[in-house]
ZAMI-336740 format. One record per residue (C-alpha): residue in one letter; x, y, z. Coordinates in steps of 0.02 Angstrom, whole numbers, padded with zeros to 5 digits, always signed. Layout:
N
AXYZ...
This chain:
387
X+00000+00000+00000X+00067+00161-00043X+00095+00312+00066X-00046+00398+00008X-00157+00280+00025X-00104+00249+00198X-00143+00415+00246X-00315+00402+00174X-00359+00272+00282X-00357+00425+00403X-00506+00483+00329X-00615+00320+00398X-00510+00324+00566X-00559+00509+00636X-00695+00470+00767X-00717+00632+00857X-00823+00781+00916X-00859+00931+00836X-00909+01117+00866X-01039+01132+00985X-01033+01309+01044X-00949+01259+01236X-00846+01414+01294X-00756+01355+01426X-00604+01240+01425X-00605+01128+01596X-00484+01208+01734X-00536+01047+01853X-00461+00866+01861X-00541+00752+01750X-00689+00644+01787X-00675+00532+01657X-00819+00424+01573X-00857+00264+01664X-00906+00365+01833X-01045+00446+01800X-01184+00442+01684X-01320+00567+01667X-01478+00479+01624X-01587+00600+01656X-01702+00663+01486X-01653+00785+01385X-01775+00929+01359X-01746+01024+01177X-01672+01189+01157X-01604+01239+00982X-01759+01343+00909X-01787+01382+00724X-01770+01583+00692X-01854+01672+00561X-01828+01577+00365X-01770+01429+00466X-01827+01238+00503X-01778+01099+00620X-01748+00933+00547X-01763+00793+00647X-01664+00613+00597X-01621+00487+00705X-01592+00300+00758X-01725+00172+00739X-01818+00184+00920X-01768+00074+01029X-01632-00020+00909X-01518-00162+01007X-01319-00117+00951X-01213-00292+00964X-01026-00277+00959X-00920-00404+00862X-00880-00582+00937X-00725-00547+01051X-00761-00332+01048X-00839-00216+01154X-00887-00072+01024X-01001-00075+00872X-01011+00060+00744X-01166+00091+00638X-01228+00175+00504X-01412+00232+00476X-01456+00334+00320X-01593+00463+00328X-01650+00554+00202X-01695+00750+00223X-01811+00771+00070X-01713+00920+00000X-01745+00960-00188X-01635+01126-00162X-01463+01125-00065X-01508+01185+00127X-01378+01262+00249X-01360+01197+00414X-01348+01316+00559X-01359+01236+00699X-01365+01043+00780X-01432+00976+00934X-01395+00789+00975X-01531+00702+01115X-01409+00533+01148X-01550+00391+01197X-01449+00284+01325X-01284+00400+01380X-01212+00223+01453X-01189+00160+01293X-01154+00299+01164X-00978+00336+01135X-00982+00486+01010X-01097+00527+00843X-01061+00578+00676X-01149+00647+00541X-01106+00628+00371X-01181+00687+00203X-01201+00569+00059X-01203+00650-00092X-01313+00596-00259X-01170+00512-00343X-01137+00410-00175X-01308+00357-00139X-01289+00194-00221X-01149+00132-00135X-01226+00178+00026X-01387+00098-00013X-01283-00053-00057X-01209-00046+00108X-01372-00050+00183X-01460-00173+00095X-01324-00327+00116X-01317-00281+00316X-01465-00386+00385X-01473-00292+00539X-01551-00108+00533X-01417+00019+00424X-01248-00061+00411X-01088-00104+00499X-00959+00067+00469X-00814+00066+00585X-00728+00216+00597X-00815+00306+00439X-00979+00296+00330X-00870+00183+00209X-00924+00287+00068X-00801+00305-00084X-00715+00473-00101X-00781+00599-00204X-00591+00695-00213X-00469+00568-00278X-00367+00628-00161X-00329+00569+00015X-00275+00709+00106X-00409+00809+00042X-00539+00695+00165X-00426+00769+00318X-00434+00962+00251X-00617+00948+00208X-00707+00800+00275X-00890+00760+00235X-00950+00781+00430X-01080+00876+00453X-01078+00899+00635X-01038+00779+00768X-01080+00740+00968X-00958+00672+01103X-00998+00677+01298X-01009+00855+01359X-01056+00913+01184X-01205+01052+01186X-01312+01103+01043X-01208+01209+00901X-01242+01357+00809X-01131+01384+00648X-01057+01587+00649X-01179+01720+00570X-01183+01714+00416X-01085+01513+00393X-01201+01374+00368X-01146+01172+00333X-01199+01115+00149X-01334+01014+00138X-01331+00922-00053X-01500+00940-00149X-01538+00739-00178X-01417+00673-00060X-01430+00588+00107X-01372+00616+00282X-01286+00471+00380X-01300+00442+00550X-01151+00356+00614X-01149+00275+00803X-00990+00223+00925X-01084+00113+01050X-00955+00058+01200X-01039-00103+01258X-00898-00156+01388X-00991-00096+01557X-01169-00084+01485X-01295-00146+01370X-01480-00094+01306X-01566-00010+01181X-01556+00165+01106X-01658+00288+01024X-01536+00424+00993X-01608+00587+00887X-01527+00730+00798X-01614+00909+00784X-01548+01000+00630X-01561+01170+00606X-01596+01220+00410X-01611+01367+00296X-01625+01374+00111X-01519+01552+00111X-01357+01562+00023X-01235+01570+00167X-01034+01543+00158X-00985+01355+00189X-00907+01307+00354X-00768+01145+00332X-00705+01031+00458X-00517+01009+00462X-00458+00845+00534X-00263+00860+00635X-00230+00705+00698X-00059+00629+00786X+00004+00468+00826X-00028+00373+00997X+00135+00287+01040X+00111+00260+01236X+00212+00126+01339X+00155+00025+01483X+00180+00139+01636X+00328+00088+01737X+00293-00076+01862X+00172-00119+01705X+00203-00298+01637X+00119-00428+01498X+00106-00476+01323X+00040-00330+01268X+00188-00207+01313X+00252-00263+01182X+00218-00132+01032X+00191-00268+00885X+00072-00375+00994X-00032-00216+01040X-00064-00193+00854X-00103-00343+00829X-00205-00358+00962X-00301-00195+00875X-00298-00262+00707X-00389-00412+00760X-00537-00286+00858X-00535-00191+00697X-00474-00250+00547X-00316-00209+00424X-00370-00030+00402X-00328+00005+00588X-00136-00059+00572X-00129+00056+00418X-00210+00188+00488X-00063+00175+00633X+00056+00168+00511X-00024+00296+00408X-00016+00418+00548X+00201+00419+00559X+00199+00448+00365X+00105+00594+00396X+00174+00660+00544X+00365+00634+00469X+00390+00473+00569X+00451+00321+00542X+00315+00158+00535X+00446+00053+00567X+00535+00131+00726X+00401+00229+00779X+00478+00370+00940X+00361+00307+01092X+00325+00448+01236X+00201+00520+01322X+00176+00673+01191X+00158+00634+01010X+00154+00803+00880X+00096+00816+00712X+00139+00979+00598X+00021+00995+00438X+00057+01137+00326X-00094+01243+00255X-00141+01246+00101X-00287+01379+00071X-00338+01535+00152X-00481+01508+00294X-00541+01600+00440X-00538+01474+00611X-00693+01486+00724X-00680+01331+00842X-00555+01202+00895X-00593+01042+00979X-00476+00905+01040X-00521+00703+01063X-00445+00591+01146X-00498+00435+01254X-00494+00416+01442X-00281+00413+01465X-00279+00601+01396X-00185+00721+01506X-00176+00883+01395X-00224+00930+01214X-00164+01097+01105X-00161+01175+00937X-00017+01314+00890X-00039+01402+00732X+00156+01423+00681X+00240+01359+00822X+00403+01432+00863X+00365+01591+00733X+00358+01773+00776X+00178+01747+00753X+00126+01627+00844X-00050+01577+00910X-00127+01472+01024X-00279+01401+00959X-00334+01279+01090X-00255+01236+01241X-00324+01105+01368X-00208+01072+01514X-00312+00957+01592X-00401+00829+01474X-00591+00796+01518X-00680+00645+01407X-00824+00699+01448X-00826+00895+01406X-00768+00872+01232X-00873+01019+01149X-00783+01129+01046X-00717+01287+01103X-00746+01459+00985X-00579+01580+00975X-00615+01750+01055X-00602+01825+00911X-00560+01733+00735X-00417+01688+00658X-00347+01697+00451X-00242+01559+00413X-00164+01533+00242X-00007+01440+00131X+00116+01459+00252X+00062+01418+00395X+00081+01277+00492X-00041+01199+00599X+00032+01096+00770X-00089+00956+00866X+00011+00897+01020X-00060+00760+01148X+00001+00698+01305X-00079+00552+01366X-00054+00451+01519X-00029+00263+01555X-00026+00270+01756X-00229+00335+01725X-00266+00149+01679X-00225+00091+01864X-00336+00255+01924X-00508+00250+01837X-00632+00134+01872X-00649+00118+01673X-00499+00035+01662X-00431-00043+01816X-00488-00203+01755X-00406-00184+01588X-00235-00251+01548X-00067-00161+01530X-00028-00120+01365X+00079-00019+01243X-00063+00096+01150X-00083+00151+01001X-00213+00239+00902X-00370+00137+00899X-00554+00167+00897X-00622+00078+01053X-00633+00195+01227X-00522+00061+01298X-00369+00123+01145X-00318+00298+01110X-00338+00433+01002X-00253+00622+00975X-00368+00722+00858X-00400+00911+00839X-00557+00974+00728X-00530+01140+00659X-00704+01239+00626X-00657+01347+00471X-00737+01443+00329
């Protein structure tokens, strides 16, 4: 497989959360998922203003998610379909999660005309309700070009724990296609519970002709050794791929080597540490509205430098203390033009002493992580709100 194509299994790898209007970063320790869950219901707020609409789409009531023989998550795909015969502009989201014990994260994707068939394709051979999609909506790209699906991904918006409802800037709006379809993709975490869900999304539309927002995708590696006193098989680097290969597939271990190619590493003799880095280099001019981080529950800190080590340098996002379950995005004061140029930094720093501290994981064993999809494996991902 070729470098390039490597990197574009990045593209199906990037579960994460997107803008949701949350101002604040956390300036408290982390309470991590696993220790509490809110179950009470979730009354609706995101209201339609004047030439607008709320859309509502959402998981078959009360479906049953089943992980994989020998696996704890399951990702699914549902496709709805919005009935637009004109392109619509979304301005604003509002996910209502059924059963918080069990959803990991959502993402929305849009399915364009010319990929409706393979995604009804998808759907049809599955014989459970939509289709089996881990770590993307499996839908061919419409670019040709790999890195393209990390500088402008096909997300429409997104929901992680702590995510609130969004509302794009005045005057931005998310494209809608005329004709297309909207796909509903689920992480359910079935390690510590099971049951039904009924998750819904409330989309905010307007038929006005408003500038298009674009998601920008900055992820890193995740090369993290067992914490020190830490023993077993799977301290051993090639064993913990293999171990997520087998809970994932092939794409994962090329996604993991995918990620050093990209980041100017080497897939062979990968530099393990706490803090992994990732420099991409823009390519067009944008103005940046909102930065979000994900990572899983051994995340210590998260930030993202425009032109690190440059006379103009700029902290974008900056969260010193890593909380899974406030992973809304987080608006710039005031926003920010970024052009060819420029280089954008994503630097993690994860933790492996957290797996003897959280009740999550204090029943999972030691291992050397590396980027993987389940809560249980690691992730270090920025999303860059731009327009």
């Amino acid at each position: 497989m070729s470098a390039v194509a490597l990197v574009g299994v990045l593209t199906l790898a990037a579960c994460s959360s997107h803008t949701s209007g949350h101002s604040e970063q956390p300036t408290t320790e982390p309470m991590h998922a696993g220790q509490t869950h809110d179950s009470a219901p979730v009354e609706p707020v995101l209201a339609a203003r004047k030439g607008e609409r709320i859309l509502t789409v959402g998981v078959p009531d009360g479906f049953v998610p089943q992980a994989p023989a020998g696996a704890t998550d399951e990702y699914r795909c549902f496709l709805a379909d919005p009935g637009l015969t004109t392109d619509a502009m979304l301005t604003g989201a509002e996910f209502i999660p059924g059963n918080r014990a069990i959803v990991h994260h959502s993402i929305l994707y849009s399915a364009y005309p010319e990929q409706l068939a393979a995604a009804e394709a998808l759907d049809a051979a599955d014989p459970e309700p939509g289709y089996e999609c881990f770590g993307g909506a499996r839908l061919p790209d419409r670019s040709g070009d790999a890195l393209s699906g990390l500088d402008q991904s096909d997300w429409i918006t997104a929901w992680a724990p702590g995510g609130e409802p969004s509302t794009t800037p005045s005057g931005y709006g998310t494209q809608l296609p005329a004709g297309g379809r909207i796909i509903i993709q689920m992480h359910y975490n079935l390690r510590a519970e099971q049951g039904s869900d009924s998750t819904q999304v409330r989309l905010r539309l307007t038929d006005k002709k408003l500038k298009a927002l674009k998601t920008t995708l900055l992820p890193a590696p995740v090369e993290l050794p067992c914490a020190p006193g830490e023993s077993g098989r799977l301290c051993k680097r090639t064993d913990a791929v293999d171990d997520v290969v087998s809970r994932f597939g092939a794409g994962s271990g090329a996604t993991i080597a995918g990620l050093q190619l990209l980041c100017g590493g080497d897939p062979d003799a990968p530099k393990a540490g706490e803090v992994q880095t990732c420099d991409r280099r823009v390519t067009t001019s944008s103005t940046v509205f909102s930065v979000a981080g994900h990572m899983h529950l051994l995340g210590r800190e998260i930030s993202v430098i425009l032109n690190p080590g440059q006379a103009d340098e700029q902290v974008l996002l900056d969260i010193p203390n890593w909380d899974f379950d406030k992973q809304g995005g987080i608006p710039l004061r005031r926003p920010v033009d970024i052009g060819p140029g420029d280089t954008l930094r994503v630097r993690c720093r994860h933790d492996a002493s957290l797996r003897s501290q959280l009740p999550a994981l204090q029943d999972t064993p030691a291992r050397y992580v590396v980027w993987g999809e389940g809560t249980t494996d690691e992730m270090c991902l920025a999303i860059v709100i731009n327009g």
